[in-house]
C-alpha positions in Angstrom: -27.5 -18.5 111.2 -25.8 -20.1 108.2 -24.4 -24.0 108.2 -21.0 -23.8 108.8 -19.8 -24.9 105.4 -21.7 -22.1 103.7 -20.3 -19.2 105.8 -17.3 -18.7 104.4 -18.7 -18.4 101.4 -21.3 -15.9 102.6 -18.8 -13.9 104.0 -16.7 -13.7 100.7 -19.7 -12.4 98.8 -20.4 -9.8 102.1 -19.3 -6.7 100.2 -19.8 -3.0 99.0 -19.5 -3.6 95.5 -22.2 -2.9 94.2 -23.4 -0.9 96.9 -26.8 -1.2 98.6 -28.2 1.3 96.1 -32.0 -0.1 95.7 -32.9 0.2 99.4 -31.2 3.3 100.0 -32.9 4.6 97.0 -36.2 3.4 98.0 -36.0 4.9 101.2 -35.0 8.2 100.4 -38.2 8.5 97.3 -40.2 7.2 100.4 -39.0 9.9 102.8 -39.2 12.6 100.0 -42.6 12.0 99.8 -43.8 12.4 103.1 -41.5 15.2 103.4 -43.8 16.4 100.3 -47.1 15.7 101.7 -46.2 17.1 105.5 -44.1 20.2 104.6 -45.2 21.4 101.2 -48.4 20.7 101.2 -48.8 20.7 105.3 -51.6 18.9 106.8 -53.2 20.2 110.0 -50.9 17.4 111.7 -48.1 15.5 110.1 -47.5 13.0 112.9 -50.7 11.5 111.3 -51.5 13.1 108.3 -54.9 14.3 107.2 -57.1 14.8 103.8 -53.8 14.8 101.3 -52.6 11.7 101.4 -55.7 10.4 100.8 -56.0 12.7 97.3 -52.8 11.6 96.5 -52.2 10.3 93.2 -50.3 7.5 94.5 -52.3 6.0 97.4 -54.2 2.9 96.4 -57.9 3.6 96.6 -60.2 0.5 95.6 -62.4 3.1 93.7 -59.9 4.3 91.7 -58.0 0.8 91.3 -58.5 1.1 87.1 -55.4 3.3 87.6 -53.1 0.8 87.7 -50.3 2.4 89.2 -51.4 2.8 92.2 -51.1 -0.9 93.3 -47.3 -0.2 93.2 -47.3 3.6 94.1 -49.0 3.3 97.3 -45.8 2.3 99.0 -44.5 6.0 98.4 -47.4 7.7 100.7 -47.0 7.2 104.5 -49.8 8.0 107.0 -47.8 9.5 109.6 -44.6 10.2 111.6 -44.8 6.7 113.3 -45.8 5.0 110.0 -42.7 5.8 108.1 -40.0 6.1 110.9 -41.4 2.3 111.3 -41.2 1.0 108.1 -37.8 2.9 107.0 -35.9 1.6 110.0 -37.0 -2.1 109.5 -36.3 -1.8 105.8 -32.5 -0.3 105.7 -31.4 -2.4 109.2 -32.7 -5.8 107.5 -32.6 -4.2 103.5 -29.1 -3.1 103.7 -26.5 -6.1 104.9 -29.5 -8.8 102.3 -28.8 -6.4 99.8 -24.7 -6.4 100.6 -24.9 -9.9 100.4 -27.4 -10.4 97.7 -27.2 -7.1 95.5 -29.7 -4.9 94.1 -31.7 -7.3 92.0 -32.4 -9.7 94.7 -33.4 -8.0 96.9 -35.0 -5.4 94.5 -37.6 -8.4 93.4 -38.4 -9.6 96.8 -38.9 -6.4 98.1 -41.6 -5.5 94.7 -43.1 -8.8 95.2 -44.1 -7.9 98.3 -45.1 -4.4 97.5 -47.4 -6.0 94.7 -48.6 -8.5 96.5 -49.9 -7.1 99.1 -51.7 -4.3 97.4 -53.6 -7.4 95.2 -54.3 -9.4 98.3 -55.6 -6.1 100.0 -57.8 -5.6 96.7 -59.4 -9.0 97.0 -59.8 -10.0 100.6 -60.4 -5.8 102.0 -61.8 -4.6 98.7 -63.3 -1.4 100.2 -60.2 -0.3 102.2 -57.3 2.2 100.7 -53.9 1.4 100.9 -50.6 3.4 102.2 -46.9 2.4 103.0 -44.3 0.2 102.2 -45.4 -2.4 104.6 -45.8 -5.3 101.8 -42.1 -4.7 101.0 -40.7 -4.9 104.3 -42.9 -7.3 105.2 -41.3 -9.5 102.2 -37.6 -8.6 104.0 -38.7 -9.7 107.2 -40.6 -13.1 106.0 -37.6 -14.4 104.1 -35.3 -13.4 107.1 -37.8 -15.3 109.7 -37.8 -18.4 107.4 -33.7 -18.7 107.5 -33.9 -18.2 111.3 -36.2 -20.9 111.8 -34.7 -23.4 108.9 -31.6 -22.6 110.2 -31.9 -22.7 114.0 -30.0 -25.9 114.6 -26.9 -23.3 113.4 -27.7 -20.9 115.7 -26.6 -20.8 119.9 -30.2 -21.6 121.0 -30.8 -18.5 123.3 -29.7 -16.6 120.3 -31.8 -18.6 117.8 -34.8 -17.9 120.2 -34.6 -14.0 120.9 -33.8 -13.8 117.1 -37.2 -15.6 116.8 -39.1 -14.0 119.2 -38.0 -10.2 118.4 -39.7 -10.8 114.8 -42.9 -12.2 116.3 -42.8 -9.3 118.9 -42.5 -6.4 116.3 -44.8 -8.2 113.6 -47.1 -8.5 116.0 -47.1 -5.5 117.4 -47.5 -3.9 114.0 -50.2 -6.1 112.6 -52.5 -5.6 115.7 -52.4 -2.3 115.6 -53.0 -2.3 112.0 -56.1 -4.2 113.0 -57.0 -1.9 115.3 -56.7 0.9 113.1 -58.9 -0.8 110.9 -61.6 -2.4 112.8 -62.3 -0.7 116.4 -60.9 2.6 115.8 -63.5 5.1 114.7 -61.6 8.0 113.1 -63.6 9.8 110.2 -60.6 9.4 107.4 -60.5 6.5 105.3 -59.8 2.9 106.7 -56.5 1.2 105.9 -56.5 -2.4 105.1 -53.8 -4.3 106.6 -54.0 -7.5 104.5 -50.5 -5.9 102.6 -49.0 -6.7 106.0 -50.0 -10.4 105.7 -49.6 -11.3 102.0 -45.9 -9.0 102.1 -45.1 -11.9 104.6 -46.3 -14.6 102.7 -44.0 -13.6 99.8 -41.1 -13.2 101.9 -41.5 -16.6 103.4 -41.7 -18.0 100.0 -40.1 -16.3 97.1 -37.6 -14.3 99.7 -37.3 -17.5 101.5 -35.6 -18.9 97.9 -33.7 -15.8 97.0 -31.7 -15.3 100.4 -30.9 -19.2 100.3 -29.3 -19.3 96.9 -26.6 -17.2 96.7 -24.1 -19.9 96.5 -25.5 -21.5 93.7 -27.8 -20.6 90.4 -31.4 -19.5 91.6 -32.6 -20.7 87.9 -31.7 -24.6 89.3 -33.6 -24.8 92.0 -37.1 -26.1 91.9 -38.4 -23.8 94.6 -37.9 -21.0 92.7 -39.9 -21.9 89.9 -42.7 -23.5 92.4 -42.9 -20.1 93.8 -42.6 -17.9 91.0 -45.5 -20.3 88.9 -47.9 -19.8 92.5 -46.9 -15.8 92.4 -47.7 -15.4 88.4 -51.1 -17.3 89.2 -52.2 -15.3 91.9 -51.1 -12.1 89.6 -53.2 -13.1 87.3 -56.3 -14.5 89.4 -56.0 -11.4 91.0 -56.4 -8.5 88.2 -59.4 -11.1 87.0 -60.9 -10.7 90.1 -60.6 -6.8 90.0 -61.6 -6.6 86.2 -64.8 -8.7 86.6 -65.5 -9.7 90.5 -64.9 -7.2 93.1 -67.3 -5.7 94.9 -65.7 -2.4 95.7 -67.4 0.7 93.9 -66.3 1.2 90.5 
């Protein structure tokens, strides 16, 4: 989907060395977890698990949201079968030729952005709901691959260009209307699940992803857009833990 000029020069940098460490890493701590939560400490089910993810130490809980870890832990902890099959097959077939292209760092910061900034978002616009999965960060992979497609589409054979297009809007949507579901009409007894992270993971793959898989022909620190987004991210970060510290209206 690149201009032809630049896809040479993709290609050269298309390479094992270093290898896709970070999102092979991050999948496999996400994985041992829910092996964790569904084996050694077994749930009554484990293709939606019950009562222990939600004592977890790492699942984001607005009540407990003083422990700050948590707004980066939660993308360990996994509700179900379904949950983390989904999130660990979007993340390694879209995580793992970025990161082969763009290395660990990259796509190590896009992927955290939208881990973190989707656990803030979901703290300030669903400040009663928890928070589980790695949603935020895959998100963030799939924004900043959406926005090349569509920049890009000129480049692309247009039934190609289109199905490309239309298979990310038919699996996000899937996913985030569900997610709705599961938070609004459903009326199971354990703890509702916000799905702003969805959203606001998204967001920061459309913008800060957006800059980092579009630079790697030239020094990220020159372009403009990079430091336009990282100012907006590092004002909402800060806006953000104000809000917790002093506004929200989720229990204490």
């Amino acid at each position: 989907m690149l201009p032809e000029e630049l896809r040479e020069t993709y290609m050269e940098r298309a390479n094992c060395c270093p290898p896709p460490i970070f999102i092979i890493l991050v999948s496999l701590a996400e994985l041992g977890v829910f092996i964790y939560y569904a084996v050694w400490k077994p749930q009554k089910q484990w293709v939606t698990l019950g009562t222990g993810i939600w004592e977890s130490p790492l699942t984001y809980k607005p009540e407990q949201r003083e422990e700050a870890w948590r707004f980066v832990s939660y993308m360990f902890v996994h509700a179900g079968v379904e949950h983390i099959a989904g999130n660990l097959l979007m993340q390694l077939f879209l995580g793992i030729p970025l990161e082969l292209v763009h290395k660990g760092f990259e796509v190590g910061m896009v992927y955290m952005a939208g881990v973190i900034a989707g656990s803030l978002a979901s703290s300030i616009f669903d400040p009663y709901s928890a928070l589980v999965g790695a949603s935020g960060g895959v998100y963030a992979l799939i924004g900043g691959y959406f926005m090349n497609a569509v920049v890009n589409f000129r480049e692309m054979i247009p039934l190609v260009g289109v199905f490309r297009i239309l298979v990310i809007l038919l699996i996000v949507g899937t996913d985030v209307g569900f997610a709705i579901y599961r938070r609004f009409i459903t009326h199971e007894a354990s703890m509702k699940v916000s799905f702003v992270a969805h959203i606001a993971g998204g967001v920061a793959g459309m913008t800060i992803g957006y800059v980092f898989f579009t630079n790697y022909n030239k020094e990220l620190l020159k372009d403009p857009r990079f430091w336009l987004c990282i100012v907006g991210y590092i004002a909402f970060f800060f806006f953000a833990i104000i809000f917790n510290i002093f506004l929200s209206p989720a229990p204490a």
